[in-house]
N, C-alpha and C positions, 0 to 999 in steps of 0.2 A: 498639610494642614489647611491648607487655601481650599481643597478641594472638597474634604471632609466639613468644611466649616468650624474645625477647632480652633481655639483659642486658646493662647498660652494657659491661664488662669481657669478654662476649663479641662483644658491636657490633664493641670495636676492634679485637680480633685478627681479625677477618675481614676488618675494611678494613682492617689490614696485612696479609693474607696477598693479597687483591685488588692492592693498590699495589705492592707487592710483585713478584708473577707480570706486572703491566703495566707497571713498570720493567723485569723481565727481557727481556718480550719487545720490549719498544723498544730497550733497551740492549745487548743479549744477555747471554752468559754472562760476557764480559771487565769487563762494567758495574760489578760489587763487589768485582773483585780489586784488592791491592794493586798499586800505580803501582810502576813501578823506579823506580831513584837516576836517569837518565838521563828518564826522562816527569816525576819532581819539576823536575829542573834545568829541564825544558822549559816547564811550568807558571812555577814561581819566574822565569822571565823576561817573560813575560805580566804579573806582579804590581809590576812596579816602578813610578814615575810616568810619567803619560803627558804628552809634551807639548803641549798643546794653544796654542801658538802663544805668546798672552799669560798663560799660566800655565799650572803642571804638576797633572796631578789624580791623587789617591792611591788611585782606587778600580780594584780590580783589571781586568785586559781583562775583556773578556768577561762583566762584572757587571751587572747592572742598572739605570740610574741613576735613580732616586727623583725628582729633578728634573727631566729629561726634557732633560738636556743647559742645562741654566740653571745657567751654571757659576758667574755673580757671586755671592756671599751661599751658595755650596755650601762646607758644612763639608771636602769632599774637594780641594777648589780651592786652589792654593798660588800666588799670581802672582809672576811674576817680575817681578827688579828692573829686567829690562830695559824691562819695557814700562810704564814710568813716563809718559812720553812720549804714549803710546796711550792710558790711562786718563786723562790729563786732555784730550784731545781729545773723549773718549769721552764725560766731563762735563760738557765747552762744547756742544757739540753738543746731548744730553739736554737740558741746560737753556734753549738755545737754543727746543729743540722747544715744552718744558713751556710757558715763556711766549707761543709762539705760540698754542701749543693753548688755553693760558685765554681768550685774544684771540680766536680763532674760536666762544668758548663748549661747548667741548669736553662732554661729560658727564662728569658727576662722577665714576664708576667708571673712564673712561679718564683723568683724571688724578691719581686715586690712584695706575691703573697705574706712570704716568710718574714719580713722585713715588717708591717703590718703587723703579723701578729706578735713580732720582739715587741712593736712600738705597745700596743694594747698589754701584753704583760710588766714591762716596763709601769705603764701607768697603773695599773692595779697594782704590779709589788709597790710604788711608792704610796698609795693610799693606805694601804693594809699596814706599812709600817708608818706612817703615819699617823693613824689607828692604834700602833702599839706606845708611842710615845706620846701618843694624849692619854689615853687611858689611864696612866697613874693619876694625873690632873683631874678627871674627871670620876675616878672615885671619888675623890676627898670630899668632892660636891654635892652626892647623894647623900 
């Protein structure tokens, strides 16, 4: 920077004016204009929950997920009440595993894994029934 003569505050406006010109031209010109009421509404329906079978996730379409689709223990994960049922098979089964796997002498890092994901379905089965015993409560309300 010394030698170039740059300055912090000059650094950056050029890599905005670079990021900038290389959003243009991958986006083109329509890329910074305002969306109509009609491209919002379209968007706004992408953003609702999505169902993902045994629970609904709150993170918009098309986002990125941080977890990498590891929906148990995801702050965005809302499971439903329906699948009560699923998550305690889902718990027999894991722990099923977990004590075979100590009995074949497993390593230790794979049954931390295992252990991990008891603890994350553990916490989803109690939300979901959690779920199921408010939910009488919370009809009367509507």
């Amino acid at each position: 920077m010394i030698y170039a003569k740059l300055y912090p505050s000059q650094l950056i406006e050029e890599y905005r004016k670079t990021v900038r010109s290389l959003y243009n031209v991958y986006y083109g010109e329509d890329g910074l204009k305002n969306p109509t009421s009609a491209e919002w509404a379209a968007f706004a329906e992408g953003c609702n929950m999505r169902d993902m079978g045994t629970h609904l996730c709150a993170l918009p379409t098309g986002e990125h997920c941080p977890k990498g689709l590891i929906c148990l223990g995801c702050a965005h994960a809302q499971p439903k009440k329906s699948a009560v049922p699923i998550f305690r098979r889902m718990l027999a089964s894991h722990e099923r595993s977990l004590v075979a796997a100590r009995g074949y002498n497993e390593p230790a890092g794979q049954i931390a894994a295992r252990q991990l994901e008891l603890v994350r379905i553990k916490g989803t089965l109690q939300r979901a029934e959690e779920l199921s015993a408010m939910w009488p409560l919370l009809e009367g309300t509507l």
